[in-house]
C-alpha positions as CSV (number, residue, x, y, z in Angstrom):
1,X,269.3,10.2,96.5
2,X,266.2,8.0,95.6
3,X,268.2,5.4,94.7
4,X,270.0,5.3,98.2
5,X,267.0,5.1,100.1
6,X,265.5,2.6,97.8
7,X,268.7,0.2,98.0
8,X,268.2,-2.8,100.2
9,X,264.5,-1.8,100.8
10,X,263.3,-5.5,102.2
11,X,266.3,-5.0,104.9
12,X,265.6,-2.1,105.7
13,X,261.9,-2.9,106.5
14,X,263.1,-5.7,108.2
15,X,265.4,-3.4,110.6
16,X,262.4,-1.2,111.7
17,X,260.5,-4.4,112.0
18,X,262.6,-5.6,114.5
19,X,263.7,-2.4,116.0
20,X,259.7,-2.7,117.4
21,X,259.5,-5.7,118.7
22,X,262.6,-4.4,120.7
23,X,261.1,-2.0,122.1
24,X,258.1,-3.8,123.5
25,X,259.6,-6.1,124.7
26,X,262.2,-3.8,126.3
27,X,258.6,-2.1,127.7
28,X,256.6,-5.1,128.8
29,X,260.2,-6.4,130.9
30,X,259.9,-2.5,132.3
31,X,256.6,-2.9,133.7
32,X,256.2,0.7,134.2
33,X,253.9,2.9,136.2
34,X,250.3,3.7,134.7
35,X,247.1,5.1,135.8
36,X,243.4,4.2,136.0
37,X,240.4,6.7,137.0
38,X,236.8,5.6,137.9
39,X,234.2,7.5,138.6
40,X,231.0,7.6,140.9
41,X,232.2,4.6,143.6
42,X,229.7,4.2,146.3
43,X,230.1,4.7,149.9
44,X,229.7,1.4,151.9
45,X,228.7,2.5,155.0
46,X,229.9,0.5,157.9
47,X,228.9,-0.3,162.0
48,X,225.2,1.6,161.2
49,X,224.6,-0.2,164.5
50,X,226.0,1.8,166.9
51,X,224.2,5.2,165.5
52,X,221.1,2.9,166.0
53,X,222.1,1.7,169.7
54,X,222.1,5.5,170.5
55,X,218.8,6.1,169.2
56,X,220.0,8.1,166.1
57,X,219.9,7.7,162.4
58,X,221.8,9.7,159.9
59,X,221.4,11.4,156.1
60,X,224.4,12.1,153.4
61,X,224.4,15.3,153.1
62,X,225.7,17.1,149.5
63,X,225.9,13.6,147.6
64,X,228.7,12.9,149.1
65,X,228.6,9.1,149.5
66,X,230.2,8.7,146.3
67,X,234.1,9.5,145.1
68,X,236.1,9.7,142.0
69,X,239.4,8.0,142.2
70,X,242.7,7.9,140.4
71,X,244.5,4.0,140.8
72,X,248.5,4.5,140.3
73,X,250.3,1.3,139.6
74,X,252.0,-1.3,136.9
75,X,250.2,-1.8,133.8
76,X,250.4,-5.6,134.9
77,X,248.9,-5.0,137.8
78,X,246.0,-2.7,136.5
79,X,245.2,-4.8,134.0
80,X,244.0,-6.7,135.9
81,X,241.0,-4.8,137.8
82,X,237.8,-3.5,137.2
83,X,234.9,-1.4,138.5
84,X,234.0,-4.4,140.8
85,X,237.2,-4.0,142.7
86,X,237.0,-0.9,143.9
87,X,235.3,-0.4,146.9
88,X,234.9,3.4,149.1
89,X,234.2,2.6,152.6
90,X,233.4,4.9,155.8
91,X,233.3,3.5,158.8
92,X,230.4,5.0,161.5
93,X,232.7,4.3,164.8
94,X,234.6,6.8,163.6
95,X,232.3,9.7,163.1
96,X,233.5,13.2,164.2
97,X,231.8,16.2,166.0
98,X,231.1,17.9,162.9
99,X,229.3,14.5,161.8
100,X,232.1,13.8,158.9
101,X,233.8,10.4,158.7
102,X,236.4,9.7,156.4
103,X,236.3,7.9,152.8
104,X,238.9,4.9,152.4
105,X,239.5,3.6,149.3
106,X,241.2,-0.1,148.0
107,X,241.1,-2.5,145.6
108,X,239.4,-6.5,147.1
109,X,242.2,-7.4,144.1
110,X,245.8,-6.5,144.2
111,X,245.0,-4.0,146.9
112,X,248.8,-4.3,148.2
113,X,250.2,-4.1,144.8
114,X,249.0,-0.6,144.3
115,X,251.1,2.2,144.1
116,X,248.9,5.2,145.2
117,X,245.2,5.8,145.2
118,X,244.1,9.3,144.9
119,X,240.2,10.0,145.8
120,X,237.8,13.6,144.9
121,X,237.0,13.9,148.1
122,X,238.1,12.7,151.6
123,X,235.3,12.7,154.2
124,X,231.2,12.2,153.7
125,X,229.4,14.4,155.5
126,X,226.3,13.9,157.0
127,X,223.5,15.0,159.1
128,X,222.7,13.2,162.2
129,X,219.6,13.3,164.4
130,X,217.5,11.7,166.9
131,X,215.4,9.4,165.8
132,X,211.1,9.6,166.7
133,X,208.7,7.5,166.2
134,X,205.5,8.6,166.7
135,X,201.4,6.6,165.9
136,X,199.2,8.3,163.8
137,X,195.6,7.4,163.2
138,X,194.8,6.0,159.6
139,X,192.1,8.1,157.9
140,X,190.2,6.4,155.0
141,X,189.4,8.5,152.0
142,X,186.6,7.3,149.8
143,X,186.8,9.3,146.9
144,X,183.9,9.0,144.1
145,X,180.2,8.3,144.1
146,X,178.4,5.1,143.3
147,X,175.9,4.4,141.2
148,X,172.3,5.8,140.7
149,X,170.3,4.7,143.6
150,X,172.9,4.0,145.7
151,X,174.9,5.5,148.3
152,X,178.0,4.9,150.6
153,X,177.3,2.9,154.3
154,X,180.0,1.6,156.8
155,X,183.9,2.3,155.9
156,X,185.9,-0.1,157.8
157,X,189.6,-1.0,157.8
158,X,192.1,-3.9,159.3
159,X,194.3,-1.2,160.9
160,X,193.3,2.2,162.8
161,X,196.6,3.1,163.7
162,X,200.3,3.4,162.1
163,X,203.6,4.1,164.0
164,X,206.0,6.3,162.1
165,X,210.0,6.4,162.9
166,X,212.5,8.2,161.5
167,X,214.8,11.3,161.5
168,X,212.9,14.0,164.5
169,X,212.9,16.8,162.1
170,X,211.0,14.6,159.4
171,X,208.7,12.4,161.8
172,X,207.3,16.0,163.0
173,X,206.4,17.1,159.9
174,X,203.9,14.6,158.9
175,X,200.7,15.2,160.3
176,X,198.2,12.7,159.2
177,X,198.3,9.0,157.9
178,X,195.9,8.4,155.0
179,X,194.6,5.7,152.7
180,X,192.3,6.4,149.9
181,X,189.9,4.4,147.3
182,X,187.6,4.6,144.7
183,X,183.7,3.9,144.9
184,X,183.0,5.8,141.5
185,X,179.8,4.4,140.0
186,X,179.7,0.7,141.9
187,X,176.8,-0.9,143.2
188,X,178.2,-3.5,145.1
189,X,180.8,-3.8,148.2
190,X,184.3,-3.1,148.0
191,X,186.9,-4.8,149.1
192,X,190.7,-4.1,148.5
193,X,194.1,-3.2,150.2
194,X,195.5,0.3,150.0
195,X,198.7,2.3,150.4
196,X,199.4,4.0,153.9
197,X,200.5,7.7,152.3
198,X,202.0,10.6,155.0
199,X,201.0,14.1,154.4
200,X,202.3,17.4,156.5
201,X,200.2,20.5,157.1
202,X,199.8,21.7,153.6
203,X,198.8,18.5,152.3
204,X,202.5,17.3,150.2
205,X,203.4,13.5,150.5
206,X,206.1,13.1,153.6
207,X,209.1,10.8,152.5
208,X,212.6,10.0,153.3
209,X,215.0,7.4,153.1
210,X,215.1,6.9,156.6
211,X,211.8,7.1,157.3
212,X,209.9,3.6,158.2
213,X,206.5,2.7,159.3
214,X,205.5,-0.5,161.0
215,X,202.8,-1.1,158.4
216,X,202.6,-0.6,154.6
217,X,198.7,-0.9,153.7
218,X,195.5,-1.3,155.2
219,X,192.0,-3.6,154.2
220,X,189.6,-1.3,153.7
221,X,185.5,-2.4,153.3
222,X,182.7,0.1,151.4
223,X,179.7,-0.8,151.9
224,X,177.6,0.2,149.2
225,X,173.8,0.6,149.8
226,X,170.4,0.9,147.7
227,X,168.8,4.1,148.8
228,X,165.2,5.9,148.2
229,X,163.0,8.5,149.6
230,X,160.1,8.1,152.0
231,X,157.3,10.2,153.3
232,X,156.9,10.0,157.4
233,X,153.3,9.6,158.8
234,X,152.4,11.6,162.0
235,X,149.6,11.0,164.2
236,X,148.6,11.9,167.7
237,X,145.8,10.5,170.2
238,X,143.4,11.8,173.2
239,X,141.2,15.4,172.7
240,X,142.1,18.0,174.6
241,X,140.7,20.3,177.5
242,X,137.1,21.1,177.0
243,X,136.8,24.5,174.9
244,X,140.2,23.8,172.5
245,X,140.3,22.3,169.4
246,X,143.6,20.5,167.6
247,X,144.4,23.2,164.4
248,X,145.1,21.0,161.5
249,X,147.5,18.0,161.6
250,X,150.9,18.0,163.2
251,X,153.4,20.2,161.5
252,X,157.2,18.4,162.0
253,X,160.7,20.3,160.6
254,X,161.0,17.0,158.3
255,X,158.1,15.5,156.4
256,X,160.5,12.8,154.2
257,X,163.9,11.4,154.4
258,X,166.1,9.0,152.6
259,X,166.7,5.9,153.8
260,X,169.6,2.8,153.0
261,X,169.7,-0.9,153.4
262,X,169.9,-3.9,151.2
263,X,167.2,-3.8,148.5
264,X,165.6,-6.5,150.0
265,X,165.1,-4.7,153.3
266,X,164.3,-1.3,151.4
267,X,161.6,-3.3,149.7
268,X,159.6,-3.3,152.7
269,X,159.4,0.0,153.4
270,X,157.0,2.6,151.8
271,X,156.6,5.1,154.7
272,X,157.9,5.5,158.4
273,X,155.1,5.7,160.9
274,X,155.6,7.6,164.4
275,X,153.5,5.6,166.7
276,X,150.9,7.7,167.7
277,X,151.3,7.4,171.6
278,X,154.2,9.6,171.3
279,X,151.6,13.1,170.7
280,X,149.4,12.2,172.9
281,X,147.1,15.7,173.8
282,X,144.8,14.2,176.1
283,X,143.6,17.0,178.0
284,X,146.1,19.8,177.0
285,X,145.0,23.2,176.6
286,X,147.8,24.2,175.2
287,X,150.2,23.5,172.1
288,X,152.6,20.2,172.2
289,X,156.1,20.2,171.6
290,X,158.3,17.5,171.1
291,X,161.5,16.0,169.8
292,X,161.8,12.4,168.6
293,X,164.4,10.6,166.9
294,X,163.4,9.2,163.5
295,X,166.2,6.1,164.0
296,X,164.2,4.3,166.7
297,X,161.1,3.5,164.5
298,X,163.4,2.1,161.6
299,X,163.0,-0.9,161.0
300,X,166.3,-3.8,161.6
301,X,168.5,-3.5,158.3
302,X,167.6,0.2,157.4
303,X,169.0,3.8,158.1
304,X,169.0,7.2,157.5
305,X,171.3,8.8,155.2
306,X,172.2,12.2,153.8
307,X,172.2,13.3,150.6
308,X,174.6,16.0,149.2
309,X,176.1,18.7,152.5
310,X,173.2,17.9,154.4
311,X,173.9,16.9,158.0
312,X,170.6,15.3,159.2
313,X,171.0,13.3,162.3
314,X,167.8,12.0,162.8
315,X,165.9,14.2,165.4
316,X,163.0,16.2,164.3
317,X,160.2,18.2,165.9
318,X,156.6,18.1,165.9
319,X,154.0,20.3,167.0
320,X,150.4,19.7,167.6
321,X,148.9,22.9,167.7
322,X,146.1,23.3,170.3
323,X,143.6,26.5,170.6
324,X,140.6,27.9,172.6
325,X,137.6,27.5,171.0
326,X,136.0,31.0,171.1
327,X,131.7,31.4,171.3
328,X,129.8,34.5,169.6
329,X,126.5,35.5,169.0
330,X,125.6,36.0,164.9
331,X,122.3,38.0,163.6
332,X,121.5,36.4,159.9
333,X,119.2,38.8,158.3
334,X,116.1,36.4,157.2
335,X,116.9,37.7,153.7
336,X,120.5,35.8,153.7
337,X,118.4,32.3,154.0
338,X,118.0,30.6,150.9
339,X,115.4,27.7,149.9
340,X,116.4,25.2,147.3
341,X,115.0,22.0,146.1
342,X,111.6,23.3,146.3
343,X,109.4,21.4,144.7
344,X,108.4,22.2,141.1
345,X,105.7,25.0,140.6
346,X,105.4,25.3,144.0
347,X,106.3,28.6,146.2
348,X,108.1,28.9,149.3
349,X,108.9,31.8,152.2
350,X,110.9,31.6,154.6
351,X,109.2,32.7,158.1
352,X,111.2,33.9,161.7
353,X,109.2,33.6,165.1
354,X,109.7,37.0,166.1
355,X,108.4,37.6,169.9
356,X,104.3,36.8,168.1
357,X,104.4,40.2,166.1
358,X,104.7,40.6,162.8
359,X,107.9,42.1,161.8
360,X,109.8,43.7,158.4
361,X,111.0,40.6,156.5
362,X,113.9,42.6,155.9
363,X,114.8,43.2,159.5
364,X,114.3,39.9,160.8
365,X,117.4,38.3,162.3
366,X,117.8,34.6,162.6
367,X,120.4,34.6,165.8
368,X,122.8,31.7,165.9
369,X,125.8,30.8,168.4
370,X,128.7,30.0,166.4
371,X,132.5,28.7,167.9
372,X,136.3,28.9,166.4
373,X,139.6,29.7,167.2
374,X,140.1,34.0,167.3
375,X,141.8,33.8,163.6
376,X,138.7,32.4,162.6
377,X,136.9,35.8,163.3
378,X,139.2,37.8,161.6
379,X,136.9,39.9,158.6
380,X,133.6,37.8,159.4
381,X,130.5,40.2,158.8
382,X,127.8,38.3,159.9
383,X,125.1,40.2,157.9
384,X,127.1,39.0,155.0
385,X,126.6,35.1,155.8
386,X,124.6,33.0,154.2
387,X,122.1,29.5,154.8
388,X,120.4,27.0,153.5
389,X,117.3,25.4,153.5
390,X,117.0,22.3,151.5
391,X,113.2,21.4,150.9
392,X,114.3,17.9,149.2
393,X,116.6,17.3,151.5
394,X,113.2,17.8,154.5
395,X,110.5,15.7,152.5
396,X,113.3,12.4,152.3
397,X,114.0,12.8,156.2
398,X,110.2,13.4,156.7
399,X,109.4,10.4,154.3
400,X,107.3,12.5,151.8
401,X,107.2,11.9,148.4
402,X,104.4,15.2,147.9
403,X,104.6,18.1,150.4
404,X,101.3,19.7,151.1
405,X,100.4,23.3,151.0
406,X,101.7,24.9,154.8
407,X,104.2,25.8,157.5
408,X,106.8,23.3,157.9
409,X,110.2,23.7,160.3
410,X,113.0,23.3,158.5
411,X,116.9,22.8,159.6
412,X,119.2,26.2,158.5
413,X,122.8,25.1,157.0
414,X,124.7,28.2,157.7
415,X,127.6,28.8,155.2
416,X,130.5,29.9,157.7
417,X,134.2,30.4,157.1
418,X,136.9,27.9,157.4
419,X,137.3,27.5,161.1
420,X,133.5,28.4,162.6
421,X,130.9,25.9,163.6
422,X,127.1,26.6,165.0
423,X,127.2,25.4,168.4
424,X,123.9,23.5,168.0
425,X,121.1,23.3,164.9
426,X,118.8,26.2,163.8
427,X,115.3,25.5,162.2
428,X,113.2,28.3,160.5
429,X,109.4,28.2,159.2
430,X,109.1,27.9,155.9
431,X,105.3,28.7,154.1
432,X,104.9,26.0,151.4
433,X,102.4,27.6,148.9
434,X,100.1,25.1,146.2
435,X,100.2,26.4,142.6
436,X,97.0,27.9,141.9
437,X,93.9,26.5,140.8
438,X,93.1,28.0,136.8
439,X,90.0,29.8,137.1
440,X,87.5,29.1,134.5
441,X,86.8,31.7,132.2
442,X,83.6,34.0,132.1
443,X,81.3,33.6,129.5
């Protein structure tokens, strides 16, 4: 049996050879029917216009702006395409009420030579609406801080506003237009261009296909300004009525605020002055009031900022406080009167004119007239105040080097609380007494 199939082997081979290029060639003269797939053609949309003309503007809906298709046709003919010639097309005129319009398929090559095209799906669908435009205002957002010593001035921008079109439903969603930069540790101006962003309620970036605005970015300026603190300087002029005093300086809600400018300007100032014409008390007899605002005595190139939350715009209010002057009568017991300075070995008293009699030393009274506000009275004993009498202090305003034995009149410096004055100047007699003479002793 071997030997039978191994008999004429070379024409045997040569048969099946042959019988091969029979049958291809029998094949290729066929031509016969084949088929081709490709997937994920794109959609060309056609007459976009007219949705446009009608003030609308559509969305694919379920990706469906892209098919699968199956080409049927000779292998010839097939061979002879590619991706590139296979175009999906769906034409807008043509759009139904249930906003569908149907997918055609061909081939820019051999379209007419094809036997059957078979597509995954027939129809896009898509959602129409009307379109809005609408302007929004452009907020700037300067996010960071600059450098020590410096803080943020004017923020101005090429653009304020930006007019948004698009599908209704989207267009109403956004509601604000923002562009933001970065100041974070500069101490110079900024300059630069920056992205128009759309934001809805919650704060999410708004996008869509469809949705257009008629500007892209905006030029924004920071300027960035030196910065220090400075103490403010309050003053008022005139006295007021006769009988009230002026209680301390003027007391304002703000005694120092920070200022801005170029350093050059800062330089200049150390301290803001309120002109003094502004708390004028000329004869009040009562408190002042007022309000001022701390940006008219600024000088050109400098102004106020705040620092941190606080919201400071300037104003500020000052009192002058303004009292009645009260008068009492004082008893000083003659014991509460002090000499000092007397001069050395030398012995002083002090004496009170009491009505020509001579009276207890320790019940003498020297009475003195003494004026203040009513606070100032508040837990004054008067038998527990005190005076001077300063015996240097006499013989330099007499123009004595050497006081002689005697009575001399002496001015009384009474030691009153904060707030009480004597109403005129007291004298008391003071006995000046020689050292005594040694007596010689008796043999």
């Amino acid at each position: 049996m071997v030997k039978k199939l191994t008999n004429n082997l070379g024409l045997k081979l040569l048969a099946i050879l042959v019988a091969c290029i029979v049958w291809l060639i029998v094949i290729n003269y066929a031509d016969p029917i084949v088929s081709i797939r490709y997937s994920g053609i794109p959609v060309e949309f056609v007459n976009e216009d007219l949705l446009k003309s009608k003030g609308k503007v559509y969305e694919v809906l379920n990706g469906t702006d892209s098919v699968d298709v199956v080409i049927f046709g000779k292998r010839s003919v097939l061979e002879t395409l590619s991706y590139e010639n296979i175009h999906a097309r769906a034409d807008l005129e043509d759009i139904t009420i249930m906003n569908t319009v149907a997918i055609q398929v061909y081939s820019n090559k051999s379209n007419d030579q094809l036997d059957n095209i078979r597509q995954s799906r027939s129809v896009v669908e898509l959602n129409v609406e009307d379109i809005k435009e609408m302007p929004y205002t452009i907020n700037v957002v300067v996010n960071g801080t600059p450098g020590d010593g410096y803080v943020m001035g004017d923020v101005s921008q090429n653009k304020n506003l930006v007019r948004v079109s698009g599908p209704e439903s989207v267009v109403r969603r956004v509601a604000k237009a923002e562009c933001s930069v970065g100041v974070t540790g500069r101490t110079s101006d900024l300059s630069t261009s920056a992205d128009i962003r759309l934001y809805d309620e919650n704060g999410k970036t708004v996008t869509h296909p469809n949705l257009t605005t008629n500007v892209s970015t905006v030029d924004v300026k920071v300027e960035i300004l030196a910065c220090k603190a400075v103490d403010i300087v309050y003053n008022y002029t005139g006295e007021p009525a006769a009988g009230y005093t002026v209680i301390g300086e003027p007391v304002a809600d703000r005694t120092a605020v920070y200022i801005a400018g170029r350093q050059a300007a800062l330089d200049k100032v150390e301290r803001i002055v309120v002109p003094e014409s502004l708390l004028d008390i000329s004869g009040r007899n009562e408190s002042l009031n007022a309000t001022l605002n701390l940006k008219d005595y600024l000088p050109d190139g400098v102004r106020l900022i705040n620092i941190g939350d606080e919201e400071f715009d300037g104003r500020i209010n000052v009192k002058v406080d303004i009292e009645e002057l009260i008068e009492r009568t004082f008893a000083i017991p003659i014991g509460n009167l002090r000499l000092e300075n007397v001069p050395e070995d030398y012995k002083g008293e002090v004496l009170l004119e009491t009505n020509g009699t001579e009276a207890d030393p320790g019940k003498a009274n020297l009475e003195i007239r003494v004026r203040g506000i009513a606070d100032s009275y508040t837990n004054v004993v008067p038998r527990e105040l005190y005076g001077t009498i300063d015996v240097a202090a006499f013989m330099e305003k007499s123009g004595v080097s050497e006081l002689p034995p005697g009575v001399f009149r002496m001015e009384v410096q009474m030691d009153l609380p904060e707030g009480l004055t004597t109403t005129e100047k007291y004298y008391a007699d003071v006995r000046i007494t020689a050292p005594e003479e040694e007596q010689p002793d008796e043999e």
